[in-house]
N, C-alpha and C positions, 0 to 999 in steps of 0.2 A: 357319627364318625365318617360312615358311609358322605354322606351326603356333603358334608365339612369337603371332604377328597373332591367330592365332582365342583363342586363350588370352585378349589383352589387350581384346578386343571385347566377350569374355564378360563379363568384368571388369566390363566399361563401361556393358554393358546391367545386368548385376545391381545394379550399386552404383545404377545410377538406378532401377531398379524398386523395387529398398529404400526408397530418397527420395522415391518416389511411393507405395509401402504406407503409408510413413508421415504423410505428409499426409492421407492418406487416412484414416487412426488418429484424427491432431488433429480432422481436419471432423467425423467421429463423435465422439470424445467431447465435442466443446463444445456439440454437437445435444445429446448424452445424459446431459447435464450431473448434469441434477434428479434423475436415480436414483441418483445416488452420494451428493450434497450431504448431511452430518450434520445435520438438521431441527434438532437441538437447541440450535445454536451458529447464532445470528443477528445479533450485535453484535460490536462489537470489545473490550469489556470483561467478558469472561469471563475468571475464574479457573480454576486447577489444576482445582478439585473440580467445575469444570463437563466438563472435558475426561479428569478421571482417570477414570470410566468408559465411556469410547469408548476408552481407552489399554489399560484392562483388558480391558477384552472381545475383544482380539485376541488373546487366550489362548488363546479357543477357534478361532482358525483354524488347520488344519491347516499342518503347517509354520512356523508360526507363535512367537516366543517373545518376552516380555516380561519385560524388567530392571528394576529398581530399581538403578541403576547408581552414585545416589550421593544426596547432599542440599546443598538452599539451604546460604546464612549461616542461614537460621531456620530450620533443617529441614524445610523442606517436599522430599519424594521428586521424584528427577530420574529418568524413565525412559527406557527404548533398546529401541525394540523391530524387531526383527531378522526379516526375510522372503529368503528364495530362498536359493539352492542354488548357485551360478554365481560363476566366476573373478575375477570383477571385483568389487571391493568398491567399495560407492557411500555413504557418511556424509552425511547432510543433520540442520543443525541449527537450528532457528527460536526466536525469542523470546527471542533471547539481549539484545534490548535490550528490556524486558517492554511498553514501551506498541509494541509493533511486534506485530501480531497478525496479519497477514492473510494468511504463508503456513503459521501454527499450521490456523485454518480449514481450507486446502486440504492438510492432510494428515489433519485428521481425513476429509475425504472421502476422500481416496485411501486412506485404509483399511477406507474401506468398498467403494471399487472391488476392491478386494484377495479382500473377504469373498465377491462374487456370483458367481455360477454363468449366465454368460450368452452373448451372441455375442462377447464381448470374448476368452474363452477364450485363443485363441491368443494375443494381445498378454500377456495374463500369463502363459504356458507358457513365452512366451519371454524376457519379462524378469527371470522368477524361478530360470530354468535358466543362463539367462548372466550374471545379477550375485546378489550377495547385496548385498541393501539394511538400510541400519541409521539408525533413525531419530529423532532427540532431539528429540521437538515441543514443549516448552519446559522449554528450557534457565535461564529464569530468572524461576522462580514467585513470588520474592518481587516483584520488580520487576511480574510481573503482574498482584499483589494489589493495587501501587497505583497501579497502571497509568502509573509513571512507566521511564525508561532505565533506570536502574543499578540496580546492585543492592542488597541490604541495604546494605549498608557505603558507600555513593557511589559505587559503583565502577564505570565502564564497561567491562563486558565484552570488548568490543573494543577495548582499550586494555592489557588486561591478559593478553596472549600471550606477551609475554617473560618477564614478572617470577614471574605466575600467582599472586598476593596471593591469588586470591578462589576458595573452592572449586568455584566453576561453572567459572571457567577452569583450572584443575588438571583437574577431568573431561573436558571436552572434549578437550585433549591428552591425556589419556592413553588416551580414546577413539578418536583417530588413532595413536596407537602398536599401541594392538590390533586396530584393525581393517586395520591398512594402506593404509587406502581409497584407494582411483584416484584415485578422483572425488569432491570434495565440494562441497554445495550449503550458502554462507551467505544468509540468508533473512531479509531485515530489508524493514521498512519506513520511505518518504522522506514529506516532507511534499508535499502534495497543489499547491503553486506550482511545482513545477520541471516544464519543458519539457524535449521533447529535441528540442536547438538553438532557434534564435529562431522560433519557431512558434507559437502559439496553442493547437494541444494541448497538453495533459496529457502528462508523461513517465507513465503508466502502469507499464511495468516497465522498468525502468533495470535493466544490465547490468555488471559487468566481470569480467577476466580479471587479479586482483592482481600487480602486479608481486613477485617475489620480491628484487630486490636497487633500489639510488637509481636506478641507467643505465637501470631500466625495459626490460631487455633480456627477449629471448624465447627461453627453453631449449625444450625439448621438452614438459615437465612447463605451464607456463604455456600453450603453443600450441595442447596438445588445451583445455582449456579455451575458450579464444580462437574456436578451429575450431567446438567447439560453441554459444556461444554466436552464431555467424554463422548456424547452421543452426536455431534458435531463433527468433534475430530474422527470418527468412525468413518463419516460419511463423506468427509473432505478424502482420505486416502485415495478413496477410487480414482478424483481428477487431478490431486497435486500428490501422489505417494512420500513420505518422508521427508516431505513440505512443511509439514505443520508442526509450529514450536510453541511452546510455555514462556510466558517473562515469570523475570525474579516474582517470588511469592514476598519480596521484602514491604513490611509494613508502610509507608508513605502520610505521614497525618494530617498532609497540608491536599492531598490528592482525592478530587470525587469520585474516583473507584474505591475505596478506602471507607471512605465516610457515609457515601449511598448504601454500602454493604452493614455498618453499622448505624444506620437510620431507619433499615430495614427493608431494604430492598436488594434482591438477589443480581448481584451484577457479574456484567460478562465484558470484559474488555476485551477489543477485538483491534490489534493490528495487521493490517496490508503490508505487507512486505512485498520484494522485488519478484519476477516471474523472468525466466529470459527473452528476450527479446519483445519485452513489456515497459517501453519506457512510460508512457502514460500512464500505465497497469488498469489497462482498458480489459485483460483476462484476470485480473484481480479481480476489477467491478464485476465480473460476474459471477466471483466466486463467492462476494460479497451481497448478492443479488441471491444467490439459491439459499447459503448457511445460514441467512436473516427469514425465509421463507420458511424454510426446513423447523428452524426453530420455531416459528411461532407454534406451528403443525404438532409438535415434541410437546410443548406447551401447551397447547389447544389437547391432547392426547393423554398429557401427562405422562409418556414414554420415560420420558429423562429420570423420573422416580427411578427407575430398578437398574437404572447404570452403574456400574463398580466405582463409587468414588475413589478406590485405589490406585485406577487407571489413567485418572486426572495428575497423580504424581509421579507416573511413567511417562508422560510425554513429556518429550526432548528438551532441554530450556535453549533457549536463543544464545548463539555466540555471534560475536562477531567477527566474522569466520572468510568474508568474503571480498573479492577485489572486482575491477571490472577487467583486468588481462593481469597474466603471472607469465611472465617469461620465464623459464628453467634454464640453470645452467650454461647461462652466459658468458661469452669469454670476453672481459673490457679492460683496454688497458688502460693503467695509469701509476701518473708518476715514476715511469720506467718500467713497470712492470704489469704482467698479468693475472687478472684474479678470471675463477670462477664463481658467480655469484647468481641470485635469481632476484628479480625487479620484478614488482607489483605496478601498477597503475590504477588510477583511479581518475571520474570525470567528472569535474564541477559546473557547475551549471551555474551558468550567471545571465541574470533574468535583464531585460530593457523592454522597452514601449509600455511601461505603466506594468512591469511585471506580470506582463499577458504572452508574452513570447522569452525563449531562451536559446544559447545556445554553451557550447560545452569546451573546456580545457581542459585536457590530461593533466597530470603530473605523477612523478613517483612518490607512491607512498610509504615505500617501502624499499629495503634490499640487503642481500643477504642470505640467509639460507632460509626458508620460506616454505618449509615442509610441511607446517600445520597448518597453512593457508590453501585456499581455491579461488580459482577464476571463473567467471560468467564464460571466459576464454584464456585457453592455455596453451604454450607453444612449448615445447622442449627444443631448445637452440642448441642439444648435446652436438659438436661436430660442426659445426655452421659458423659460416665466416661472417662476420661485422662490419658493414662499410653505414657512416654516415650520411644522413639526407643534405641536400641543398635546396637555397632558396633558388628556384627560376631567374635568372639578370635580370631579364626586361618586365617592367613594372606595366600596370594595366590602370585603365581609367577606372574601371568597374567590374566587378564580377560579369556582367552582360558582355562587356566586350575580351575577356578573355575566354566564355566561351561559345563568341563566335568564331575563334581562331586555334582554339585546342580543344582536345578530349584530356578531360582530368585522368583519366586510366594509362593516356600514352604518356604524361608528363610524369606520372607519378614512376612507367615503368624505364624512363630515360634517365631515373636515378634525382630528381626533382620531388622533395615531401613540402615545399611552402613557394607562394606567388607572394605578390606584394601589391594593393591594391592604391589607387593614389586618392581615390574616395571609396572607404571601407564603412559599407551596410552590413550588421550581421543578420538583419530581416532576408537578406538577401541569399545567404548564404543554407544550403540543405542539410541539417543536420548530421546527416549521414557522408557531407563531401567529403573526399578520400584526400584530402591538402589541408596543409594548414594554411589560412587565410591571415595574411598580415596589413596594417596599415603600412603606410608608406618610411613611418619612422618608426614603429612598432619595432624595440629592442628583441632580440630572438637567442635564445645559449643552445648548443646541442650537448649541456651538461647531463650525467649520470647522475647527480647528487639528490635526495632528497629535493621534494619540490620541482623539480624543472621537468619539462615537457620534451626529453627529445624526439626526436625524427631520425628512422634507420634502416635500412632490411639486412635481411638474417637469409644464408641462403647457403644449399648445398649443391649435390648433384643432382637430384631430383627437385627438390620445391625451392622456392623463394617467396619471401613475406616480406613486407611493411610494418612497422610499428609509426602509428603516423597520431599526434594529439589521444596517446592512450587508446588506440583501439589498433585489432591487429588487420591486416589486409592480404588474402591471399594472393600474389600475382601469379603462381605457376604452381 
């Protein structure tokens, strides 16, 4: 009995010393981030041919092997490349929905953490001796190219695990037939409004553990799953606090989180969600850089065993909770009269030059009373007088030559929110310019309604503001 006690103490001290090397892992790599980051991928709309030689060049790491494993609908090569030596086989596949880019990024880093020779040593001596990892950084290059979901054929990937119509989901399964993987990580990204729970942040990285059957029940295979992602979101509070959400636990039977988990492999879907002032979600990729390392580590450790699966059902679920500006208590008239009401905005992104460049249009999403919603940005216009923007009279040849002859800050504070260009580039144009940029016959409304994009400031005795294309400007 004596002996039984010192045995299970030992236990108890190692398994938390593990738990505390490893956070101790996380604090260090998100410190030593910048040395691993792949300089050359800085956007979210990068193609294959930007990332196929960072893919290649892990050729040359020892231990190291690189697949061409299979091809698009358009033949564009789909690769798998394979590191460590160890029992446990871990599958992680990204960009299976192609405008979902941002844990493609944080494995081109982790392959370069792979490639150094540094104090990290030990952390990869032991995660390449206790698992072998295999890695599909994008699974769906034509949808990449245009930077839209599916794939050539319309087809959502994730939609297509049962039937496997589309040759990107035929590879994948039969990628989990060969590898047998434990463990695998789906790697998508969500739009930048979902909260987790009714919160005001950002769900940044939203979690689950797919059910394998409708009951949602929990076999062994779905729980290590579950168990790690409790020791994940542990570890994510310290850099995003109250960041991290749950998606629906609903059954899905056409979806490879679903199916992987009842084929017998422990899956962990993992979405990227918004950060502020993250349009790229360039501090995502690196949240998505440390929680993919951490895990292996958990995994290599086996840690995640003694985590409270009941804590997996306390984390927050994802709402969709958020705008990119909420104006408060606005005073607008119309049709005679005046309301107090609160306006949402939100900024779509509409992509050109072969879906490699973008740029952005407000619109109201919303209005009304708007009390259960948040903003990335918020303005209480309680008190504050409403005057409408105008367009600038005199029209310009070009963005270059209108500012050789103004400062967009003096135009915009002369009561000016739009110019009029007579050859409009939007290559041209800063995503962040404080005007809205028009073509020469480019129709313009300064409607309130649903949809429309107006131009205004808001202003008291003390401050005045802008609302200019959905975003706010402070002038005073």
């Amino acid at each position: 009995m004596k002996a039984k006690f010192v045995i299970l103490t030992i236990l108890f001290f190692w398994n938390n010393y593990s738990i505390f090397a490893q956070a101790d892992s996380s604090d260090r790599l998100f410190k030593q981030y910048d040395k691993y980051r792949a300089t050359s991928i800085t956007h979210r709309r990068f193609k294959l041919k930007d990332i196929q030689p960072l893919i290649l060049s892990m050729r040359d790491v020892p231990g190291t092997t690189v697949e061409e494993v299979g091809h698009s609908v358009e033949n564009r090569p789909i690769y798998m490349v394979k590191m460590g030596t160890g029992k446990t086989p871990v599958l992680l596949w990204s960009q299976m929905h192609g405008n979902e880019p941002t844990a493609t990024m944080a494995l081109m880093d982790i392959f370069n953490f792979f490639r150094k020779d540094d104090e990290f040593n030990d952390l990869r001596d032991k995660i390449l001796s206790q698992l072998t990892l295999y890695f599909i950084p994008m699974l769906n290059p034509d949808g990449a190219e245009r930077f839209i979901r599916r794939n050539a054929l319309d087809i959502d990937l994730n939609r297509d695990a049962r039937r496997l119509a589309s040759p990107e989901a035929k590879l994948l399964k039969a990628m989990r037939e060969r590898t047998h993987a434990q463990f695998g990580f789906n790697l998508h990204d969500q739009e930048k409004y979902y909260t987790a729970g009714h919160h005001p942040n950002p769900a940044s990285i939203t979690f689950l553990a797919p059910a394998f059957n409708p009951a949602e029940d929990m076999n062994a295979v779905r729980a290590d799953a579950a168990k790690l992602i409790v020791q994940l979101k542990n570890m994510l509070q310290k850099y995003i606090p109250n960041s991290v959400g749950k998606w629906n636990d609903d059954f899905e039977p056409r979806a490879f989180g679903e199916l992987m988990t009842q084929w017998g492999t422990s899956t962990v879907l993992v979405e990227s969600g918004g950060y502020s002032q993250d349009p790229e979600r360039q501090f995502v990729r690196k949240l998505n850089f440390v929680l993919l390392l951490t895990a292996f580590e958990a995994i290599a450790d086996k840690t995640y065993v003694k985590q409270p699966i009941d804590e997996y059902f306390k984390i927050p679920l994802n709402k969709k909770m958020l705008d990119d500006l909420i104006i408060r208590h606005l005073k607008i008239k119309e049709k005679g009269h005046s309301y107090i009401l609160d306006l949402s905005f939100k900024q779509r992104e509409i992509q050109y030059a072969h879906a490699s460049q973008y740029y952005t249009r407000g619109y109201i999403e919303d209005r009304g009373d708007l009390i259960t919603y948040f903003g990335y940005s918020e303005l209480d216009a309680s008190g504050m007088s409403m005057t409408l923007g105008k367009i600038l009279p005199k029209k310009y040849r070009n963005l270059k030559q209108f500012l050789k002859k103004n400062n967009p800050m003096d135009v915009l504070k002369n009561g000016f929110t739009a110019i009029r260009l007579r050859r409009y580039n939007p290559s041209q144009i800063p995503l962040d310019f404080p005007l809205m940029v028009l073509g020469k016959k480019t129709k313009y409304s300064n409607g309130f309604r649903r949809n429309q994009n107006p131009s205004f400031f808001l202003q008291d005795e003390n401050k005045q503001y802008a609302v200019v294309n959905g975003a706010l400007i402070r002038l005073k």
